[in-house]
C-alpha positions as CSV (number, residue, x, y, z in Angstrom):
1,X,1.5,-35.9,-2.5
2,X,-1.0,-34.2,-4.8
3,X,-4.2,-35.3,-2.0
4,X,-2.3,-35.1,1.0
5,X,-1.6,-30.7,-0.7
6,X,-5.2,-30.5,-1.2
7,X,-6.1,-32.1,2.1
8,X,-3.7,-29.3,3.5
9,X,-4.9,-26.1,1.2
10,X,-8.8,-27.1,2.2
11,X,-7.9,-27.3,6.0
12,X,-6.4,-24.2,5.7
13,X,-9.6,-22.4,3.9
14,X,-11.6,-23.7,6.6
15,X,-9.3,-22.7,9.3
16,X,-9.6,-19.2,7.5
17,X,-13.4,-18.9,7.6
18,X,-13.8,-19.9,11.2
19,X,-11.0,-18.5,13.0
20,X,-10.0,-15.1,11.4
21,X,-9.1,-14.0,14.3
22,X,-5.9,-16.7,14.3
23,X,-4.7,-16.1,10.6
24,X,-5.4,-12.0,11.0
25,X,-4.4,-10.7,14.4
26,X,-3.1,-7.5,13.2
27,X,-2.3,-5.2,16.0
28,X,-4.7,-2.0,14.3
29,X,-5.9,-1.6,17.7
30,X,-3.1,-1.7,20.0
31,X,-2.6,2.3,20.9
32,X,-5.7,3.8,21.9
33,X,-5.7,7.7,22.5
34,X,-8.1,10.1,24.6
35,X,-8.6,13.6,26.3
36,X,-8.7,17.6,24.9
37,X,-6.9,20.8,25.5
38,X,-3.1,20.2,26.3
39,X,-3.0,23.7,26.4
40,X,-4.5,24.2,29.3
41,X,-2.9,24.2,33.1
42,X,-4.1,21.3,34.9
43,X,-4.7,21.4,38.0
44,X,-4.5,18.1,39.5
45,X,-6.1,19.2,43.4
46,X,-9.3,20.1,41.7
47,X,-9.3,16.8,39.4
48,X,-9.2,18.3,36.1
49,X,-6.3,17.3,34.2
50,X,-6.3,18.1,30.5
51,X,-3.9,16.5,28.0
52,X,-4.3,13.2,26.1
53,X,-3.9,9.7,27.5
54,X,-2.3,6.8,25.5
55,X,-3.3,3.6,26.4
56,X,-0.4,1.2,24.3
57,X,-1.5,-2.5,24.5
58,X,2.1,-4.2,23.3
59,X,2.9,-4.0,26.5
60,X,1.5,-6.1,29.4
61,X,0.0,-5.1,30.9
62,X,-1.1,-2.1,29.5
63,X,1.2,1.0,29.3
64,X,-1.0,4.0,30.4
65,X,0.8,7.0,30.3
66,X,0.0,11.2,29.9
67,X,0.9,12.9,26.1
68,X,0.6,16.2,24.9
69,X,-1.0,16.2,21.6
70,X,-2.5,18.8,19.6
71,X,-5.5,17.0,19.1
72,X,-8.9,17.3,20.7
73,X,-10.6,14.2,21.1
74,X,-14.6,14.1,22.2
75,X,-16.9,10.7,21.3
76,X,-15.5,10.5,17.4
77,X,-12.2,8.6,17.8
78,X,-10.2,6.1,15.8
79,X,-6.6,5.5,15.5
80,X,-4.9,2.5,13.3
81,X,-1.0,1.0,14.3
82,X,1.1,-1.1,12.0
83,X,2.0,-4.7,12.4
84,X,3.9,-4.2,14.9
85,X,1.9,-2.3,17.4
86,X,3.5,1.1,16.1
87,X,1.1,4.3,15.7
88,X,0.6,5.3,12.3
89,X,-2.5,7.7,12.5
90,X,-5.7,9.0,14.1
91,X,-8.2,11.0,13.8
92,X,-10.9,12.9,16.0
93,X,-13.5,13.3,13.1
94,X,-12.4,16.0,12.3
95,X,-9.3,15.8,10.4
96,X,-6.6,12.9,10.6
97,X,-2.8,13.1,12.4
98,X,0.0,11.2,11.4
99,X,2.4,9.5,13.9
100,X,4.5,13.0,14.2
101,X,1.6,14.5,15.7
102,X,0.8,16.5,12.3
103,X,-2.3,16.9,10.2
104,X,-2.2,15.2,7.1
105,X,-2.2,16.4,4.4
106,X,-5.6,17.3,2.7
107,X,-7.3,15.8,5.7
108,X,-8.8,18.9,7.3
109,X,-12.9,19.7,6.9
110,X,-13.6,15.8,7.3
111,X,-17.6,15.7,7.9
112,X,-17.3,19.4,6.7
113,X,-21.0,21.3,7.1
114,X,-23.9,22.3,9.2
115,X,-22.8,20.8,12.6
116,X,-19.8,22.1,13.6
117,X,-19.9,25.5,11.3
118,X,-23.1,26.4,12.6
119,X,-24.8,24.6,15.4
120,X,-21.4,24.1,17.2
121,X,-18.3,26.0,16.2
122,X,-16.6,24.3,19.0
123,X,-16.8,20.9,17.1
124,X,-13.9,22.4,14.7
125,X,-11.7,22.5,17.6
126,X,-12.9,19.9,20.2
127,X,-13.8,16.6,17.5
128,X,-16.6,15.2,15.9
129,X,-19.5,14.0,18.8
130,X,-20.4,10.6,17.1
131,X,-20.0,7.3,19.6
132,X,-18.7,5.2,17.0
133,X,-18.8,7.4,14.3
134,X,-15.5,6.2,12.5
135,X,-13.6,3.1,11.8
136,X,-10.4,2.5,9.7
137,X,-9.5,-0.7,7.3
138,X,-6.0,-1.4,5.8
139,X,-6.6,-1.0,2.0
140,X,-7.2,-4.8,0.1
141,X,-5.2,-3.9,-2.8
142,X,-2.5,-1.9,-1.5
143,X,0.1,-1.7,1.0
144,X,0.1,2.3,3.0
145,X,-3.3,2.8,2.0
146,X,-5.9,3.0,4.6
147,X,-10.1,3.7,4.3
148,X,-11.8,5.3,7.1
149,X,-15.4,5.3,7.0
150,X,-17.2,7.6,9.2
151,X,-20.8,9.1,9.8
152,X,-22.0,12.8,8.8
153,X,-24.7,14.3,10.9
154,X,-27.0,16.9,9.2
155,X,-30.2,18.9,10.6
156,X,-34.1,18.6,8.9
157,X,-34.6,22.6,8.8
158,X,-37.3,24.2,10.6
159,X,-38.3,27.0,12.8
160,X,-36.5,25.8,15.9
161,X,-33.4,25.2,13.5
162,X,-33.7,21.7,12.5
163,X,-33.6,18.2,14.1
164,X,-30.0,16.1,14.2
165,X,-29.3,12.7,12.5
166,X,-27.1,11.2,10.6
167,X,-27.4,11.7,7.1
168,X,-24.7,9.7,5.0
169,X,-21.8,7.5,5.4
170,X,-18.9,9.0,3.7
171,X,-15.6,7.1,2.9
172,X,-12.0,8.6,2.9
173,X,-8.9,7.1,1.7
174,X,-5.2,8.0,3.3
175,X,-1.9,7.0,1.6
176,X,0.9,6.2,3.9
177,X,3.3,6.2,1.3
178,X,2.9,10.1,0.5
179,X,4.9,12.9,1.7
180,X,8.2,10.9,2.8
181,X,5.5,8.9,4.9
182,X,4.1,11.5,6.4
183,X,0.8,11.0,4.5
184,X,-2.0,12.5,2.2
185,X,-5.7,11.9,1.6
186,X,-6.6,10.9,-1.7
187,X,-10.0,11.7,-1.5
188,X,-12.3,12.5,1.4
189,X,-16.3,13.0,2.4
190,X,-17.3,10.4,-0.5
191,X,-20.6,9.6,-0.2
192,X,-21.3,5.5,0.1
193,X,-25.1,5.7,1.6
194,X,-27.1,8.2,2.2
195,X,-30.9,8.7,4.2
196,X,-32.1,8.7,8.0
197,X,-29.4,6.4,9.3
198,X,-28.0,5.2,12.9
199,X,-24.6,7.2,13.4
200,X,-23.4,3.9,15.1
201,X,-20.7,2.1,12.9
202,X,-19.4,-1.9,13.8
203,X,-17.8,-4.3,11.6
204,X,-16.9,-7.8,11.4
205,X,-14.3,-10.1,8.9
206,X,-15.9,-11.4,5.7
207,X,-15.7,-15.4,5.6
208,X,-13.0,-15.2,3.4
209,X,-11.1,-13.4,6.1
210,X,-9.8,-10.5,3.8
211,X,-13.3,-8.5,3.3
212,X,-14.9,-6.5,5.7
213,X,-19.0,-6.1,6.4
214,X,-20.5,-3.0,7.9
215,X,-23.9,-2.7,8.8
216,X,-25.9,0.3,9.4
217,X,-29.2,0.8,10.9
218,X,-32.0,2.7,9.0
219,X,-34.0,5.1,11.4
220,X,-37.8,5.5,11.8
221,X,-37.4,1.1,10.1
222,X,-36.8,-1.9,11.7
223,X,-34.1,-2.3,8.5
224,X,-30.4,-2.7,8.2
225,X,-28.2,-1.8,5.4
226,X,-25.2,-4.1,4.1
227,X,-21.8,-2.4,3.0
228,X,-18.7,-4.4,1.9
229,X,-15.3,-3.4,1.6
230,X,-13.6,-5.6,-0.8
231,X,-11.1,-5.4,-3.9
232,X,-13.4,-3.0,-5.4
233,X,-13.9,-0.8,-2.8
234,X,-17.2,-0.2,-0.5
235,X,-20.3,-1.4,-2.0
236,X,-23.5,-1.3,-0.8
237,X,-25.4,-4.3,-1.0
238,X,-28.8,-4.3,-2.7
239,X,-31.2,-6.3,-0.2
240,X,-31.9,-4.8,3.2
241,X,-32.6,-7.5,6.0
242,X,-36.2,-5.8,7.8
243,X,-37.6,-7.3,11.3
244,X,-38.9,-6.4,14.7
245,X,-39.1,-3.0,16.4
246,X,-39.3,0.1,14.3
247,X,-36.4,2.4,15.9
248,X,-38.6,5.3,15.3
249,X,-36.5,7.9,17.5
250,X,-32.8,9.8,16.3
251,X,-31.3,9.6,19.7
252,X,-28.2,7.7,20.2
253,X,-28.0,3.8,19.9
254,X,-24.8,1.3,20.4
255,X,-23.7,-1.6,18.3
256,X,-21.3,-4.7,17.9
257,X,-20.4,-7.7,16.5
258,X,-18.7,-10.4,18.5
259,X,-15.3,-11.3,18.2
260,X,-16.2,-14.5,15.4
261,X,-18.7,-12.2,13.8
262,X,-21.2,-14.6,14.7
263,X,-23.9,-12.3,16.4
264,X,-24.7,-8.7,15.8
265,X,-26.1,-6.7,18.2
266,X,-28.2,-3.4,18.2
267,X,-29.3,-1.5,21.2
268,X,-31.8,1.3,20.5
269,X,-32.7,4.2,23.1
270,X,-36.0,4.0,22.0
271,X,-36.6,0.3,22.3
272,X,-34.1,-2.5,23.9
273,X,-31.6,-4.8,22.5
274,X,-31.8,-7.0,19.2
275,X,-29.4,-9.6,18.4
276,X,-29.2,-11.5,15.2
277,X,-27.4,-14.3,14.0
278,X,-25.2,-12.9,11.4
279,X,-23.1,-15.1,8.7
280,X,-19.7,-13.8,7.8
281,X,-19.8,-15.6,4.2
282,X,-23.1,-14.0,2.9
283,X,-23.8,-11.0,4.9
284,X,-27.6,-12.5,6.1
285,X,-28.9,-11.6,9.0
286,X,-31.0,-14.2,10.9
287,X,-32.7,-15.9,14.2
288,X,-33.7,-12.3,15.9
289,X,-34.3,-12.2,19.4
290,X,-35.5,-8.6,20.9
291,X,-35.1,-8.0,24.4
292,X,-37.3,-4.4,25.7
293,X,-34.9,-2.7,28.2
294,X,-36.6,0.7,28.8
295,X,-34.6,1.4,31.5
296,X,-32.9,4.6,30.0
297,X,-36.1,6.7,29.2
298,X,-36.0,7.7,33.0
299,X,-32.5,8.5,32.9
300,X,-31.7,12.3,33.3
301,X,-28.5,11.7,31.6
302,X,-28.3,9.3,28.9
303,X,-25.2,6.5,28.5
304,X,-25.0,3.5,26.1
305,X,-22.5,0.5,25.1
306,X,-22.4,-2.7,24.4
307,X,-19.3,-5.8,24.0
308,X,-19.0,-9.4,23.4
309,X,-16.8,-11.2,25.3
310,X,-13.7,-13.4,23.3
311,X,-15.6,-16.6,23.9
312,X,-18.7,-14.7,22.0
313,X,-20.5,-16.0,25.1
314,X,-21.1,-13.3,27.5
315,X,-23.0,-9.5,25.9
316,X,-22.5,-7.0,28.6
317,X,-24.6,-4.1,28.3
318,X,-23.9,-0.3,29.4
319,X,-27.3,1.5,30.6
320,X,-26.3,4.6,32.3
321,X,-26.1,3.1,36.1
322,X,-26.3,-0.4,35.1
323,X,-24.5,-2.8,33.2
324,X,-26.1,-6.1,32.0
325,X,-24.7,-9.7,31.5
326,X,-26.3,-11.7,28.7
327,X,-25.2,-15.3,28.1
328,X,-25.9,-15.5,24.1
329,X,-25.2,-19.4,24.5
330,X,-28.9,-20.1,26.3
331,X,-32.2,-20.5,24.7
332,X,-33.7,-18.1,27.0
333,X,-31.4,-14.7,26.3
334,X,-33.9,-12.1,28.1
335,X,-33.6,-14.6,31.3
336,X,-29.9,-15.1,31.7
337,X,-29.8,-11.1,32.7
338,X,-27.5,-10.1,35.5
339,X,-26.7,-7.1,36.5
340,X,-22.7,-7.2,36.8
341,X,-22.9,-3.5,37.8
342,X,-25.0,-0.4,39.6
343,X,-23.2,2.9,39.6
344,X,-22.4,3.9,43.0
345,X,-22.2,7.9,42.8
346,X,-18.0,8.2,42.5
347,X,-17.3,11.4,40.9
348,X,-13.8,12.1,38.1
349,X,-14.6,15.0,38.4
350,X,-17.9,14.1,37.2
351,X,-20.2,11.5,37.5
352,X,-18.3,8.1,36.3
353,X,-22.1,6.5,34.6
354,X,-21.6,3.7,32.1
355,X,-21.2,4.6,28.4
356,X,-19.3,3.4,25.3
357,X,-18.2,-0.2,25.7
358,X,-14.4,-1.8,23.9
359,X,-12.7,-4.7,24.2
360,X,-9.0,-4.7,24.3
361,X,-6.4,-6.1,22.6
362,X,-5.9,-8.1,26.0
363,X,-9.6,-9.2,26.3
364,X,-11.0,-7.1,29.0
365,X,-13.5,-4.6,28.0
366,X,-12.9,-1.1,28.4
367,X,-16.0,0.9,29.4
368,X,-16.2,5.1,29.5
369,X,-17.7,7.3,31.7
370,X,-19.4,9.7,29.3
371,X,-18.5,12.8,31.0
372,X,-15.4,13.9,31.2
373,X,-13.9,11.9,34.0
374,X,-10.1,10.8,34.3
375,X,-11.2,7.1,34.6
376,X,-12.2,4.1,33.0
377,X,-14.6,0.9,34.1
378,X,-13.3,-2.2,33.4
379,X,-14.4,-6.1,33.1
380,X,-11.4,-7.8,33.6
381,X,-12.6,-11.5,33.5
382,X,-15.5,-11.3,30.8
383,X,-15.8,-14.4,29.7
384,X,-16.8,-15.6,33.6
385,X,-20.1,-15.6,34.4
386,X,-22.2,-13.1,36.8
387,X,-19.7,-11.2,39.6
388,X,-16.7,-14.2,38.7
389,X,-16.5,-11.5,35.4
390,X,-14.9,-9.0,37.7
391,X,-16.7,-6.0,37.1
392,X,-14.7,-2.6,39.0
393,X,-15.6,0.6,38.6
394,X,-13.2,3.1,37.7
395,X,-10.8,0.5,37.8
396,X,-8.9,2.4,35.2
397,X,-7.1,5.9,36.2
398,X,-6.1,8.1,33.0
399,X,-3.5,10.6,33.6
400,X,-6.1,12.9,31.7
401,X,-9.8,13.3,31.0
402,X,-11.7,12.0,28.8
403,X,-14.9,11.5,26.9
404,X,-15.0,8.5,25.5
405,X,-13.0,5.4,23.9
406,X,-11.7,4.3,20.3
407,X,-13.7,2.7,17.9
408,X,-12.2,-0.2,16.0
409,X,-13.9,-3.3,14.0
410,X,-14.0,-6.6,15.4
């Protein structure tokens, strides 16, 4: 009896490390939330309808449908639902809203300074501007508590008023539990890294399937820094993992992990696409492959994504009027390249390019226009290979506009 227990206790550990995804489906991600200005009239003959969307993935399939919040949402946007696919909270950067549509309390002046008090007032009302500037984590250690970790952008000053990048990673921490659970921050705008870094936040399970990893790209390098959430917090690992191109530039880049946490993928402006090997237990980055994809630098308007498909086969890759299939699986990456997509001029109300990828809760992959357009792309078979993926453009109609999707970790 005593064997035939530990038989079952180390099946179960090694169940843990290589399916996460099995022991820890958690539904953080099921309502997804979009669009600005509920205040103002739409007008529905000229294709501007303002208002938010909610996109609610416990039904099948999903329940798209028009809401009136009070919140503003541009590219910074993250919301977290409980077990059972309930909303709990979200936030547009800028401060953080509990289910009843109210601002939490001591949540306002997240990412407080420079950007949106004096380049852009507008930011204080309209949401932070960061693609994948925020994700949220259920708290380790206890039950309400939630961590939101999110990227401040700062200038360099100079005569022409300074340059934009991102200059820290802060962490904030709601409780659930305060305020009849209606909420509070406990703290907010704490500083966890700090220097010339990529905006772009992804993360992926720990091996032991109850720690997170984040990794964040060091500008004007070819580095990458380590963070892990654990019982003790966020801590920032000491050794950086350095190789290949130097992303010299402070434009925007896009980032993942794949749904195992297997592979980890940056795409630079500036450069192409680098994908590493990445190993959930230790946090090292290995076997880099760099793929050049200059295709954006003659792009007037500038649009960038990438996913994984569930199999952690297929990469598809957002490039302003293309998207890209990758099959990760081959020995030749930069070869297996197929263009799944080539924007074909459709206007909502503006130009419907290809931007921020997500994958859903229901395993298609979501992809925004950029603008702010009242649809959606969508890959509705992604783990098929070439046009079998089934690749439609604005396949997705929102009941409002919107700039961009939710950020969530893998």
């Amino acid at each position: 009896m005593v064997k035939r227990l530990a038989l079952y206790v180390s099946f179960f550990v090694l169940f843990w490390v290589i399916h996460p995804n099995y022991l820890f489906s958690q539904k953080g991600d099921y309502n997804w939330l979009s669009g600005y200005d509920s205040y103002l009239v739409s007008d529905s003959s000229g294709g501007v309808l303002f208002g938010n969307t909610l996109m609610n993935f416990s039904e099948s399939p999903v329940n798209i449908r028009y809401d009136s919040l009070s919140m503003n949402f541009d590219f910074t946007n993250t919301s977290y639902s409980d077990s059972d696919g309930n909303l709990l909270f979200y936030t547009n950067g800028i401060y953080i809203a509990n289910s009843f549509n109210e601002m939490i309390e001591n949540s306002d002046s997240l990412n407080a300074g420079w950007l949106q008090y004096d380049w852009d007032p507008s930011i204080q009302t309209n949401g932070y501007r960061i693609p994948e500037g925020v994700l949220i984590f259920p708290s380790i250690t206890t039950p309400g508590q939630y961590l939101l970790i999110h990227s401040f952008i700062d200038s360099v000053p100079g005569s022409d008023g300074g340059n934009v990048y991102c200059s820290k990673i802060y962490a904030t921490l709601v409780d659930m539990n305060l305020n009849n659970s209606h909420g509070g921050v406990l703290y907010k705008n704490k500083t966890i890294l700090q220097g010339n870094l990529a905006a772009e936040l992804t993360a992926t399970r720990h091996g032991n399937g109850r720690d997170w990893w984040i990794l964040v790209q060091e500008r004007n390098t070819n580095c990458y820094y380590k963070l892990v959430i654990d019982t003790g917090g966020v801590t920032l690992m000491p050794d950086q993992y350095c190789w290949g191109e130097i992303d010299d530039s402070n434009d925007i880049a896009a980032t993942c992990f794949s749904p195992d946490g297997s592979k980890y993928i940056y795409f630079s402006y500036f450069n192409g696409i680098s994908i590493f090997d990445f190993d959930r237990c230790t946090g090292e980055l290995s076997n880099p492959t760099f793929i050049p994809l200059t295709i954006l630098h003659d792009s007037i308007w500038t649009g960038m994504g990438v996913a994984i498909s569930q199999s952690n086969r297929f990469l598809y890759v957002s490039a302003t009027e293309q998207v890209y299939q990758y099959d990760l699986t081959t020995s030749d990456i930069a070869g297996s390249i197929d263009t799944v997509a080539i924007y074909h001029n459709y206007l909502a109300p503006f130009g419907s390019y290809f931007n921020t990828e997500q994958i859903g809760p229901d395993g298609k992959i979501y992809i925004s226009c950029g603008n702010a357009d009242s649809v959606y792309h969508v890959i509705n078979n992604p783990d098929a290979k070439g046009v079998e993926c089934n690749f439609v453009q604005h396949g997705v109609h929102l009941p409002s506009v919107s700039w961009g999707l939710p950020n969530f970790p893998k």
